[in-house]
N, C-alpha and C positions, 0 to 999 in steps of 0.2 A: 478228461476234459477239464474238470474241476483242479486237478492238478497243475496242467500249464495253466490257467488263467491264474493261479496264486503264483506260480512261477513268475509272469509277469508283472503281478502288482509289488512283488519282492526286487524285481528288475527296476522297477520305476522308484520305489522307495530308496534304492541304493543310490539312482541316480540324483535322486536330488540332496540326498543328505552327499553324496559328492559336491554337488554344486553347491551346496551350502557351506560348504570347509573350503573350498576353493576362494567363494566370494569374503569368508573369515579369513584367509589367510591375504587377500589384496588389501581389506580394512584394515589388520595388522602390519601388514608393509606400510600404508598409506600414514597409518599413528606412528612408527618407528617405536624406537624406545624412548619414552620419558628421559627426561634430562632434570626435571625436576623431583628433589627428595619428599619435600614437605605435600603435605595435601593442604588445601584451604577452599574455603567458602567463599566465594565471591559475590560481594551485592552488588547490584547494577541496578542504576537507578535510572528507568529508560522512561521518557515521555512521551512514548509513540508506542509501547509496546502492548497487549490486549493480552495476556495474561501474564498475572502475578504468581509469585512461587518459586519452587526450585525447577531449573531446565532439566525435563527426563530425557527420555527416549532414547533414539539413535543420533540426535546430533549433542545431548548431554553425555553420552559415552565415548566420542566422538572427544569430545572437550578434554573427560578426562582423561582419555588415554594420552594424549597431544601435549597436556597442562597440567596431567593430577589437579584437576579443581571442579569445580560445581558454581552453578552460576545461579544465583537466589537472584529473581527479577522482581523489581518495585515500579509498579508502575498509578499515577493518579489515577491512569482509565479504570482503573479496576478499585486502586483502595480510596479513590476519594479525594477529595481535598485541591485537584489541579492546582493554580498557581502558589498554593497555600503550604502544598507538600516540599514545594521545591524551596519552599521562604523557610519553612520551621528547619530543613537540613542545612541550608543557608547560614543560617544564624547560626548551627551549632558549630561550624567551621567544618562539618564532616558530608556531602554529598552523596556520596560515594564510593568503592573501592572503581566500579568503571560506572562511566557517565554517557547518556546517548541523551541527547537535546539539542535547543537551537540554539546558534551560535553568533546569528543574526543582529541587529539593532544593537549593538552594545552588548551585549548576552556577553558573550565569549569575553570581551574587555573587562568585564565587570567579574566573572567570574576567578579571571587570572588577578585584579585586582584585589581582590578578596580573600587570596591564599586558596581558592578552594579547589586548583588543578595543578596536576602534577607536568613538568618541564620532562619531555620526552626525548628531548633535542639527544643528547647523548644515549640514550637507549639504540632510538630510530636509526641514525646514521650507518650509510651502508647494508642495509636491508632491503626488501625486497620490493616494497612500498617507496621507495623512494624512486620508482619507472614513474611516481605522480607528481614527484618533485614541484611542479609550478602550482599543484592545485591546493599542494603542504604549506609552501613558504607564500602565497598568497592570501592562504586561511590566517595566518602568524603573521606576516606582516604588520599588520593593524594593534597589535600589539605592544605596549608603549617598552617591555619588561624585556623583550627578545626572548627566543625562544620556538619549541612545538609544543604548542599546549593542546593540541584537539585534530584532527583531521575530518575533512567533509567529505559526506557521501556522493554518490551517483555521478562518480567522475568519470569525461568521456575522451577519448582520442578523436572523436569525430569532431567534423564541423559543428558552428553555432546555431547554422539552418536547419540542419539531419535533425529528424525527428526521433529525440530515442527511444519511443517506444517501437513493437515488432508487429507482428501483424494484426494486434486490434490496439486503438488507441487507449489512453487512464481514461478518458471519460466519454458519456456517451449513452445513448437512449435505447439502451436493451430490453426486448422484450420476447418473451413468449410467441416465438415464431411458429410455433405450431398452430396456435391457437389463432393469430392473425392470419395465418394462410388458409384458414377454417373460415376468418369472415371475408376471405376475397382480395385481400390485399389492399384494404381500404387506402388510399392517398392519405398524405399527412402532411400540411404544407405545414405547422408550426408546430410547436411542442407541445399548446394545449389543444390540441386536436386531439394527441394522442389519451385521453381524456373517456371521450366516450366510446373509444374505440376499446379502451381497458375497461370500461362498465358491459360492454358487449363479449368481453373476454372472460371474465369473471361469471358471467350469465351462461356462458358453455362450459365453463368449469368452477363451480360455488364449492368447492369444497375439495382437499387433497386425498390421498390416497385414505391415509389416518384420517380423516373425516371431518378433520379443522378446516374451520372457514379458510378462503382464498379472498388474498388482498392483494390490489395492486400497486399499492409501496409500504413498504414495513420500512422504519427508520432508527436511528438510535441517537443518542445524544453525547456521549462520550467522547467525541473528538467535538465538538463545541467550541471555539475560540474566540476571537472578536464577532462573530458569526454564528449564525446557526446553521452546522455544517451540510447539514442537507439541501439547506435551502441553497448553498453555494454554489452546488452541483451542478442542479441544472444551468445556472448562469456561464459554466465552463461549458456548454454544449453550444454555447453564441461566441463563444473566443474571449470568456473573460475569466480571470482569475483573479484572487483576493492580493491586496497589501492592505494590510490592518483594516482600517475601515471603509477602502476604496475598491473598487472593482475594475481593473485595467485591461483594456483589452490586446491581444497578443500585438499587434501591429503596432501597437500608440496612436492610434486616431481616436480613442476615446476614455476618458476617465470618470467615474461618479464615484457619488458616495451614498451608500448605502440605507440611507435616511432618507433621502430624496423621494418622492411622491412617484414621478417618473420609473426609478430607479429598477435597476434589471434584479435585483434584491426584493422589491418591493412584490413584483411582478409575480418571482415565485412563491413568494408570500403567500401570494391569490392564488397562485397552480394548486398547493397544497391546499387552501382553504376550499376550491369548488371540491379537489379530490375527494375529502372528509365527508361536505356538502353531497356527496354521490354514496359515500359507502366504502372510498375505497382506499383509504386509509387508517391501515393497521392500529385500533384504540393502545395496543402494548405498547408502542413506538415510543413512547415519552418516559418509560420502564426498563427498557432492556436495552443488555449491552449488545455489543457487534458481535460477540459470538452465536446467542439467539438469534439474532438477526439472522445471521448464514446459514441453521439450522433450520429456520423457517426455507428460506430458499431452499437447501439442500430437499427440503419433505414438500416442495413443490407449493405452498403456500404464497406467494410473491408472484406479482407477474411483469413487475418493470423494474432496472434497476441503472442507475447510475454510471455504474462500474462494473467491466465486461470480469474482471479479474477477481470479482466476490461473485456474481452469478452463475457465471460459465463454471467455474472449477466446483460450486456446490451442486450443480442440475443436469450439467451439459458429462452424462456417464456414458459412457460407450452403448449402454444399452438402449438409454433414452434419445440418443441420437439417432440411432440406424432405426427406430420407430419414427423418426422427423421431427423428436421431442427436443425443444432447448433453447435457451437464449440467444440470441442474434440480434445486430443493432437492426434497429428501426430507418426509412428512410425516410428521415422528415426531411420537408426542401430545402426551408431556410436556415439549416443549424449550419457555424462553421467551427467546428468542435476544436480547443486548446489544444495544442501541443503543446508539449517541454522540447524544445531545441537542446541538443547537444554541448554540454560545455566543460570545455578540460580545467575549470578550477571547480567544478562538482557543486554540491548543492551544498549551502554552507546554512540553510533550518537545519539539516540535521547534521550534527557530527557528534563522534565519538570520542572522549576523552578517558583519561586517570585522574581520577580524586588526589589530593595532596596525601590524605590520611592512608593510600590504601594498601593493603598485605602484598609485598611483595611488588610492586609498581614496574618494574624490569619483567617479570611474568607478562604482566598485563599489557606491554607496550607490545611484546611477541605476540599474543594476543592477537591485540589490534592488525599487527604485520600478517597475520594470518590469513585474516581476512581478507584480505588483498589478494591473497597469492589464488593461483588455479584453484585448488583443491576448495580454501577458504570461499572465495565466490561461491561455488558447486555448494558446496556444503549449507554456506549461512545464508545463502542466498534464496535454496530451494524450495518452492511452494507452487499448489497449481497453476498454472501457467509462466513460472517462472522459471528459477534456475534449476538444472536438473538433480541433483543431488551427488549422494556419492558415489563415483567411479568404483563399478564391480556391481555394488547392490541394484541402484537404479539405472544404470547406463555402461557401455560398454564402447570401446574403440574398434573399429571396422576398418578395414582398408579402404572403405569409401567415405568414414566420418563417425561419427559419434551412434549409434541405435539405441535406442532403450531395452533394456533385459525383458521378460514377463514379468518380473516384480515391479517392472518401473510402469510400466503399461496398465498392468492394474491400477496402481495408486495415482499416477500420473494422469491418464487420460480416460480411463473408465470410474477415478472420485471414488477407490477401494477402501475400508481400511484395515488393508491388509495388515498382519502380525509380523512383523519384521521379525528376523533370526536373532537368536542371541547372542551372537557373536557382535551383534552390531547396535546391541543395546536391548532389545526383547519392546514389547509393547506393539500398538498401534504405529501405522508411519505419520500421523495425521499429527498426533501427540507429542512424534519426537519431532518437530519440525523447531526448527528456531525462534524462539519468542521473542529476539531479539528486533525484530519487524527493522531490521536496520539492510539496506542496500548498498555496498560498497560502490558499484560500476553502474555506468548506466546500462538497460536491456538491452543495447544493439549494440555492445561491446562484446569483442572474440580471446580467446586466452591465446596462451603463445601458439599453442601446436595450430592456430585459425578460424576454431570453431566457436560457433556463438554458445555464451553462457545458458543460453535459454531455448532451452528442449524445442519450442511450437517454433524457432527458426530453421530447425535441423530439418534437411530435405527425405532424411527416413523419417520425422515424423508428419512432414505435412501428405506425406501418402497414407500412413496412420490413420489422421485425421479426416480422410473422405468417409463421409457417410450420409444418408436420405438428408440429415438437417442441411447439413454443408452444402450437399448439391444442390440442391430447390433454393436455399438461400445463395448459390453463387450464379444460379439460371437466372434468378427473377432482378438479381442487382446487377447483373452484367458484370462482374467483377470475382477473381480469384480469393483478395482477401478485403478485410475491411478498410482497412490503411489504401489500398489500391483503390477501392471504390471512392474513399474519401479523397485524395489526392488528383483522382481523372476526374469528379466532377467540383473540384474547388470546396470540397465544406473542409479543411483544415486549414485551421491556423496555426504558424508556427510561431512562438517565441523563441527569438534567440538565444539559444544560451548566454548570456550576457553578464559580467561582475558587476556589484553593484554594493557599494559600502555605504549605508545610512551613518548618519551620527549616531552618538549615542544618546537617547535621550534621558530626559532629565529626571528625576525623583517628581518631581508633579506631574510631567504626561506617565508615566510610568503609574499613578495612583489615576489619574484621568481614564486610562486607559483598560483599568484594573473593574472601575465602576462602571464607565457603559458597555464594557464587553460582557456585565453580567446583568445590566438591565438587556441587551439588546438578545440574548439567549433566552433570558426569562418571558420576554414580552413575545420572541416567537415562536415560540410553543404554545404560547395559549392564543396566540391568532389561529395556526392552521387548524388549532381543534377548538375556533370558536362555534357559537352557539349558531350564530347569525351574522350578515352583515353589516350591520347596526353592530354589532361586539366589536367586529373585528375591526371596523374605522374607527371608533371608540380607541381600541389596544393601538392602532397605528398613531393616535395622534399621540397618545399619553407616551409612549416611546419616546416619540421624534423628540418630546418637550424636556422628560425625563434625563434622556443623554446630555441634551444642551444646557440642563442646569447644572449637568456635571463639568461641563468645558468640552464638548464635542470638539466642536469649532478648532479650537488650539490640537487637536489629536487629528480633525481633517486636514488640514494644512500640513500637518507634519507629514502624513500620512500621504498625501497629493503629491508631494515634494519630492517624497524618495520615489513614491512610484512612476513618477516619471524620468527621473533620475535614472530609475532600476530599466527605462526602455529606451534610452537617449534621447529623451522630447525633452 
């Protein structure tokens, strides 16, 4: 008896160190062979990117099989210095060897004016990247110099109305569904309802597995802008999104400015200031960066969050689901949450470019074209709930569409982290993911052979995805998916995909803009964790005065002007 049973763990052994050379030998098809001799080190000087360092894992082995190269990420979120970092490599005439930033307001103008990016235009040509052609020569157009100096992200084939996200919206008021269907499903006509409805949540659950307090929002400060980024959030769950220091809502029927008494900024000011006021905001939050941040979520600490695509993928594990454990939006009545509408010249805050200085710039612009293509999306795209990863390891081809392997399944949708095979780079899958936090296409874009870039579209995963959480939360909201619930009963708003080219502005709003985006961070951090309210009117007036001695005024007005601009009003 002892015998066959070794027999068979010898049978199981075999079988997967087969399937492990099979999946090695697709990843080697999938690199080919190098075409490049040299090795080199690539810096990439990314503004959007949450970790700094060298790219490991499986999507850096991944690189350099493809490129022979290694990708050193620099990013301010991490070493400091935001607009400061990007002014000292400025000045040196040296950026980077590849660049990810915005390209926005004069950005990109000013950059190419400066010598500080590389003309791609003869690299590019006839490649593979050029199926975006209008969203290329539309980003370059504006360009006094001619040329491709940069490409923008989250380009879509779809219309301007399609909304591109899948089936949960970017923003949006998740919470602790388990915990809410413990207290009854209390009603929630407004956002701060939801309030002491998380002191009531927090009071059934005071503490996580590990024995750390339970809070109902942990926050970080690292993406900070003209704004204090948290507080921005919730105003996205009313149909508003930021231009510089205005608030505009998806439709164009309304615009403020974030100063304003009134102001929907102002408002969540106060959200956070009662939350604090209750207990139920995280004292680290003004400390830590976005990776602790998820870390908390992941150890169950957090109980409401912003953003289904940082909560879900750190809490919502296969196992904590089919117990009815996990985040799910909330139905508040009167949210009518942001969309990004669909737009085929892509998102032009973020693009990618080549530094003038950099090793090998012909490498890099391949690179770039990579990106684009099938594999490249799959690849640099994939994170939980996003793109799926690489063909063989993560996912497989079906005669009925796309499946996830059991490798992909663990990591993917049970928040594993599993040890990826050596063949594919060795380590955690978590670690090797792309730090390049950069999205080529928009989520409800399909590659050639049809299928969507992103796994939670695929009809083998949304069978997957049945479990106790999902069904109680699809019984009680009368709805399949989120997107559907929001859509039949009117809370989404879409904004058009729409181009929109500001001037560029000038070396004083440019210093204007520089000082009250660092008074208006400073001063709201210390409102939401002020003492009292007596502080915290105090911190609002001294603000509001603050800014305007800066030249507010001449940055609202600029700021009013494109933003209505940027929605045809």
């Amino acid at each position: 008896m002892k015998r066959r049973k070794f027999r068979v763990q010898v049978s199981l052994v075999m079988a997967l160190v087969c399937c492990v050379r099979l999946m090695g030998c697709a990843w080697d098809k999938q690199a080919k062979s190098c075409p490049y001799q040299e090795f080199i080190v690539v810096d990439v000087l990314d503004l959007f990117a949450n970790y700094q360092g060298m790219q490991s894992g499986w999507f850096g082995e991944l690189v350099k099989k493809k490129f022979n190269m290694e990708l050193n990420i620099i990013t301010p979120n991490i070493s400091g210095g935001g607009d400061r970092l990007f002014e000292v490599r400025a000045a040196a005439g040296n950026l980077g060897d590849l660049i990810v930033c915005r390209g926005s307001n004069g950005e990109l103008e000013n950059m190419v004016a400066s010598g500080l990016l590389y003309n791609m235009e003869k690299d590019l040509r006839g490649k593979e990247i050029f199926k975006y052609k209008d969203a290329i020569e539309n980003l370059n157009n504006k360009i006094p110099q001619g040329g491709i100096y940069a490409i923008p992200s989250q380009v879509s084939a779809n219309a301007p109305d399609v909304p591109s996200e899948g089936n949960e919206p970017f923003y949006g008021p998740y919470i602790r569904w388990d915990l809410y269907k413990e207290l009854g499903y209390p009603p929630l006509d407004t956002l701060e309802d939801v309030l002491p409805i998380l002191k009531e949540m927090q009071k059934l659950c005071p503490a996580a597995e590990d024995g750390e307090k339970v809070y109902g929002f942990s926050l970080f400060r690292e993406w900070d802008d003209n704004m204090m980024n948290a507080v921005k959030q919730p105003c996205c769950m009313y149909g508003y999104e930021e231009y510089g220091v205005v608030l505009a809502k998806a439709d164009g029927s309304d615009y403020q400015s974030i100063m304003d008494d009134d102001s929907l900024y102002v408002r969540m000011l106060n959200f956070y200031f009662e939350a604090n006021q209750m207990g139920l905001l995280d004292p680290e939050s003004i400390n830590q960066d976005y990776d602790r941040c998820f870390q908390k979520y992941r150890k169950g600490q957090v109980l409401f969050s912003p953003w289904p695509w940082m909560c879900q993928p750190a809490y919502n594990s296969g196992a904590n689901m089919e117990q009815g454990k996990g985040f799910m939006m909330a139905p508040v009545r009167d949210m009518q949450i942001y969309s990004y509408g669909c737009s085929p010249y892509g998102n032009q805050d973020s693009i990618i470019a080549v530094g003038s200085q950099a090793k090998d710039p012909a490498r890099l612009v391949d690179f770039i074209n990579w990106l684009y293509t099938d594999e490249g999306i799959m690849a640099g795209g994939a994170t939980h709930s996003g793109a799926a990863g690489p063909e063989g390891l993560t996912w497989e081809m079906h005669e009925d569409g796309p499946h996830l392997t059991d490798f992909g399944k663990e990591v993917l949708l049970n928040n594993n982290k599993a040890e990826v095979p050596d063949e594919y780079g060795g380590g955690d899958w978590e670690s090797g993911i792309s730090a390049l936090n950069y999205k080529a296409v928009a989520q409800c874009e399909k590659s050639a052979a049809g299928y969507y870039y992103y796994y939670d579209l695929w009809d083998s995963v949304k069978e997957l995805n049945k479990s106790a959480l999902t069904t109680d939360w699809c019984q009680q909201m009368g709805a399949d998916t989120t997107m559907e619930y929001l859509q039949e009963n009117d809370m989404l708003l879409v904004a058009p995909g729409m181009l929109y080219t500001a001037e560029v502005e000038s070396m004083e709003q440019v210093t204007i803009r520089s000082q009250c985006k660092r008074v208006v961070q400073e001063y709201s951090w210390k409102m939401i964790f002020a003492a009292d309210r007596e502080t915290f009117e105090r911190l609002l007036d001294e603000m509001q005065a603050s800014v305007l001695s800066y030249g507010y005024n001449t940055l609202l007005e600029y700021d009013m002007k494109h933003a209505r601009g940027a929605r045809g009003a």
